[in-house]
Residue, then its C-alpha position, 0 to 999 in steps of 0.5 A: x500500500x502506499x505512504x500514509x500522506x501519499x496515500x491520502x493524497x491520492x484519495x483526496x484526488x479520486x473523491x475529487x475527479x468523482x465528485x467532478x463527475x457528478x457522483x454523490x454515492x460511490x464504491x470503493x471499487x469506483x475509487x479504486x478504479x479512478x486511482x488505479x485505472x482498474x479493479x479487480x478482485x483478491x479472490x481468496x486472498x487475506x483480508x489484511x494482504x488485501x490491496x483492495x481492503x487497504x483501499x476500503x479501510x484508508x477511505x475508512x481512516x480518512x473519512x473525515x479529511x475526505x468529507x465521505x460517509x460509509x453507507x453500507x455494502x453491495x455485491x458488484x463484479x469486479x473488471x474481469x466478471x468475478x463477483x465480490x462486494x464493495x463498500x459504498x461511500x456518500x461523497 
């Protein structure tokens, strides 16, 4: 995962183009995919290896700084049309 500042930084920056966009609720996969260019799933993988959860518990760690709410969760599929869940954020 990336440094902590670089790390918010870049989030700070994904919420922003979002909100750009228009978006007012998003899932950790869209701003995953705005950071990364892609998602795709760590099917099988521990949670704490994750690089995805790592994303999920950082928009959780910085929620405040980045003016986001978590709103739950939702069974989406992955770029590849592998199936999993993403976290959705009120922006």
């Amino acid at each position: 995962m990336h440094k902590r500042n670089d790390l918010l930084s870049l989030l700070k920056s994904a919420i922003a183009l979002l909100r750009q966009r228009g978006e007012r609720l998003v899932k950790t996969s869209d701003v995953i995919r705005v950071a990364e260019g892609v998602f795709l799933s760590n099917r099988g993988m521990n949670v704490q290896l994750s690089r995805n959860a790592g994303f999920g518990r950082a928009l959780s760690r910085f929620s405040d700084q980045l003016g986001i709410s978590h709103m739950g969760s939702v069974r989406i599929r992955d770029d590849a049309g592998n199936r999993t869940r993403s976290a959705t954020w009120a922006i």
